[in-house]
N, C-alpha and C positions, 0 to 999 in steps of 0.2 A: 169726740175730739176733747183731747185734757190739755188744759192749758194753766200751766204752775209760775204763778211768782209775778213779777215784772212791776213796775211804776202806778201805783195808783194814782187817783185826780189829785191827790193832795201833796202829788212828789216823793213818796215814800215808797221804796220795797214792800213790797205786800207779800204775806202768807198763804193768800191763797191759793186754792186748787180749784179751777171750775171744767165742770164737766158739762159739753152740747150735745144733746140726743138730737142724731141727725132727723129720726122720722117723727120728732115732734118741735123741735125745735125749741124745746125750753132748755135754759141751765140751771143747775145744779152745784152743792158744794161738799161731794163728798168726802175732805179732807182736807187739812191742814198742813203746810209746810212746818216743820219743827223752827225755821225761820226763816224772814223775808228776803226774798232776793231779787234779782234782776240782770242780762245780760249772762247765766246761768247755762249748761248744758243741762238738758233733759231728753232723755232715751228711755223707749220704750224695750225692756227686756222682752227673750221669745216667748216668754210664758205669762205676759201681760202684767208685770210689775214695774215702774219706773223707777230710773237713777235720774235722779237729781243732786248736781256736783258745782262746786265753784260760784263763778260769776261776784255779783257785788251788793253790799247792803247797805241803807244809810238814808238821805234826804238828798233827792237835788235838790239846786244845783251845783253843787261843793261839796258833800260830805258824803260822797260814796266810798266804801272802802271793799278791796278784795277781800275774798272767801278762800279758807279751804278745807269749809265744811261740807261732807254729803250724805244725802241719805235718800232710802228707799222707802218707796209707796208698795204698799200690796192691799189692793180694792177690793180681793176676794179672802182677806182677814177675818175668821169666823168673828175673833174674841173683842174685833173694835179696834184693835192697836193696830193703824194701818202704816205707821209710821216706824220705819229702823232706824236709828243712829246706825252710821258706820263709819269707821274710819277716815280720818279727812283725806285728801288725796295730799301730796307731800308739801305740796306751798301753797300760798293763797293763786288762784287762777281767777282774772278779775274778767277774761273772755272768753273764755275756753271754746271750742268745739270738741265736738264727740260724735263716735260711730258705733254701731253696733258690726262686730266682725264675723267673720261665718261662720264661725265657731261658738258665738253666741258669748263671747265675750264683749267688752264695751271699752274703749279706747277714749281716756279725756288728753286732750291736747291744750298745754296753755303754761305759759312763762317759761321757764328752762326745760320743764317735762312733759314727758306724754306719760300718763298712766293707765297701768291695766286693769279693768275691774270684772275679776270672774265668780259671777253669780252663785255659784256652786257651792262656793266659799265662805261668801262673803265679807269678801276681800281686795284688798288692790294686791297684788302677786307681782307685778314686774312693773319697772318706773326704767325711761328709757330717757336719757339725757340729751335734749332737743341739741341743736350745734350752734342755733341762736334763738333769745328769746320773744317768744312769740305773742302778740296782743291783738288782736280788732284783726288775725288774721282768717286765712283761709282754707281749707282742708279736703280731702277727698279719697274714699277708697280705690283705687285701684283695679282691674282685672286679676292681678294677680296676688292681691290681699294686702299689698304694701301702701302705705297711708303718705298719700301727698300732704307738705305743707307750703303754700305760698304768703309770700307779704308778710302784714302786720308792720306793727308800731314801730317805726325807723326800719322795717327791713324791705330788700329787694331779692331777697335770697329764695330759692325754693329748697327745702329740704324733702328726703324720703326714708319714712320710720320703718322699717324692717321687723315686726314683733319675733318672729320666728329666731333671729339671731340678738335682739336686742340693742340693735343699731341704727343709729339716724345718722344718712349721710348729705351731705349740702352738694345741690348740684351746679352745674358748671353753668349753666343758664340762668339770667336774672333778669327782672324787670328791669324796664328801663330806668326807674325812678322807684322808691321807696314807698309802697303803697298799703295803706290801711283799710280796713270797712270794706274790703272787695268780695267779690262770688265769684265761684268755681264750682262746675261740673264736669259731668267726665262724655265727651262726645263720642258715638256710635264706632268711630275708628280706632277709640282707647286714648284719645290724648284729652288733657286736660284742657279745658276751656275757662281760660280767666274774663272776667265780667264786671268794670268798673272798678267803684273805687276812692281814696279818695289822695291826689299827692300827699306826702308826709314833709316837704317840704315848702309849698306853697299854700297849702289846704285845698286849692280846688280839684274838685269831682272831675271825674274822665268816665267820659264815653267810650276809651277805648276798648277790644278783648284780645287775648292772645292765646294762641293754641300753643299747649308743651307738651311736644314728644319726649318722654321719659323712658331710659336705657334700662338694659337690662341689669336682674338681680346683682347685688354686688359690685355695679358702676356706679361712678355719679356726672353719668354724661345727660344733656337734656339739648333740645332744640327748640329757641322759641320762636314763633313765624306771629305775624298779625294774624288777626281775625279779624269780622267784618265789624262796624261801626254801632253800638245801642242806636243812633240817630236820636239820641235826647241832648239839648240843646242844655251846656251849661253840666251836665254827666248825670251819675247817677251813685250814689254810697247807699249803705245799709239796704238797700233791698230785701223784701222777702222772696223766698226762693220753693218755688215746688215743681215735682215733675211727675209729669205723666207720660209714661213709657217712651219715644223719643223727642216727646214735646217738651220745652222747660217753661213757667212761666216767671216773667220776674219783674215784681209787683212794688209798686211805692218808691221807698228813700226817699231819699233828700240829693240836691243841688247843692254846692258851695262854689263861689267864686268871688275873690275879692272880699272876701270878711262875711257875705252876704249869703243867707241859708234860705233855701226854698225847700219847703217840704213836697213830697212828688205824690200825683195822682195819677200819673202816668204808669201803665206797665206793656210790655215786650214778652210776645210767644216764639220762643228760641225754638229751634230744629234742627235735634242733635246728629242727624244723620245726613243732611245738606251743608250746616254750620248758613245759616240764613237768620234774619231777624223781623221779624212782622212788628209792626203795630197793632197793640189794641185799643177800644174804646178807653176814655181813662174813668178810674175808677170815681164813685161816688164823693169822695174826698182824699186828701192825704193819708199815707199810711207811713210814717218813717219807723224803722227800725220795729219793725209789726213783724209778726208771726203771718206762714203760710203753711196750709197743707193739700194736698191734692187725696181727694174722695172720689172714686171713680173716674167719671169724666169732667168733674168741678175741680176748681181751685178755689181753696175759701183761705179768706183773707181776713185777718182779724186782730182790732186795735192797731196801738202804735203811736207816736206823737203826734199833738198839735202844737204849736208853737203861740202861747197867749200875748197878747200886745205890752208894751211896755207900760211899767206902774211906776211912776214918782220918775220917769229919768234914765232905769234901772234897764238891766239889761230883758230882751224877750225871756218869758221862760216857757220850760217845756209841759205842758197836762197832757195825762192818758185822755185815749181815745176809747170808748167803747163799742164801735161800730165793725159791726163784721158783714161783710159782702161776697158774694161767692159769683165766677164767671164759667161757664159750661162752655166747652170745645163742642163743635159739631162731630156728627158721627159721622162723618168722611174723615173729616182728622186721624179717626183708629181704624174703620172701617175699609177707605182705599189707600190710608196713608199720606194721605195732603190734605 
């Protein structure tokens, strides 16, 4: 597992790159960011080299500033120089998301654009002009290779990015309310599953999901229906997100309500092919805004905020977490499928 960048104890963007050898368990630092970042896209190319693109640098809790610097890792570098400069992507992207496309290209999504980055190259080759601008939103590929975008920073809009023709179109379905810090996957039926969140207007967290049926190529019709309830009391934003084949699990965040921030230890095993939600045990402590990835039949779960008590008066602030935990499905989960 490589895990690039994010908030050290000390509040700053960190350079680092650390590597978990699953079958021993120690880490590693085989490299260096060229610089510190956090809230960043990072994707794994098909041939095992990393983009790392955008996000944000600086000190909390005030002094972050967007990026729109990127560059790549390559870990099997004979001569030591594992680091590329590459061209920035075209504006600073202070949240970006990103995807790897089937075509082994890599898609960054964030502020006005989506950018294309094809490896081949070494190059961004097409910039597609989102219809509104996008931050702390949400993303997702498709069945049919076309890139959902939902929410983010004052919006309620979903859009769908088209790389093939170079187009993002806004579709006629919106949230109800303007929502930020939310997740989305894509359910066994093909429709998109929205998952929390946080209002953009009154700050608190929902519990809510909602499924969007998304029209065909060259429309911009959508239909969105409720989904069933997180059952977390008070909601649920920044989650980490991983999945294992039609299980999802969605681990941590944070609580807002009324000015008031819980950090969650709580997480939900989704099931993409029912649309159902389980409880699980909660985890070892908080994990806000933490990284996930799914290993086999585990989900490991790793860092994220603590929220440290108040000094002189001042407001809470936020320290890294370095605690990583891992939860295993049973083998009826894959094995009968429940």
């Amino acid at each position: 597992i490589l895990v690039t960048g994010g908030i050290n104890q000390l509040g700053a963007t960190s350079d680092a790159v650390q590597r978990l050898d699953l079958t021993t368990g120690l880490w590693s630092q085989p490299a260096m960011l060229a610089k510190g970042r956090a809230f960043h896209v990072q994707v794994a190319l098909a041939d095992g080299r990393l983009l790392v693109a955008g996000g944000q640098a600086g000190q909390l809790p005030w002094r972050l500033v967007p990026l729109a610097e990127a560059e790549l890792i390559d870990f099997a570098a004979e001569d030591g120089k594992r680091n590329v400069a590459l061209p920035g992507v075209p504006a600073p992207a202070g949240q970006p998301t990103g995807h790897r496309l089937a075509d082994g290209r890599i898609i960054v999504i964030g502020g006005k654009r989506a950018s294309i980055f094809d490896p081949a190259k070494l190059a961004w080759t097409q910039h597609i002009t989102l219809r509104q601008e996008r931050q702390a939103h949400a993303s997702v590929v498709l069945a049919d290779g076309r890139v959902l975008v939902a929410g983010g920073l004052n919006q309620a809009s979903f859009e769908v990015i088209s790389v093939a023709d170079g187009r993002s179109r806004l579709l006629s379905a919106k949230l109800p309310v303007a929502t930020d810090d939310l997740r989305m996957v894509l359910a066994e039926d093909g429709r998109a599953w929205v998952l929390g969140g946080q209002d953009g207007k009154t700050g608190n967290t929902l519990a809510t999901t909602w499924l969007l049926t998304v029209g065909e190529q060259g429309g911009d019709s959508g239909k969105l229906e409720a989904g069933p309830t997180l059952h977390i009391e008070g909601g649920q934003a920044d989650a980490a997100v991983a999945q294992l084949g039609r299980w999802v699990v969605l681990a941590g965040g944070e609580a807002q309500q009324g000015n008031r921030d819980t950090e969650w230890d709580v997480a939900r095993l989704l099931d993409r092919r029912k649309l159902k939600v389980f409880g699980l045990p909660a985890m070892s402590q908080p994990h806000d805004d933490a990284v996930a990835v799914a290993v086999g039949r585990r989900v490991i779960v790793l860092g994220g905020y603590l929220i440290s008590p108040q000094f002189e008066g001042g407001p809470p602030l936020p320290s890294a977490s370095s605690v990583v935990e891992a939860l295993t499905l049973p083998d009826a989960a894959f094995d009968q499928g429940e």
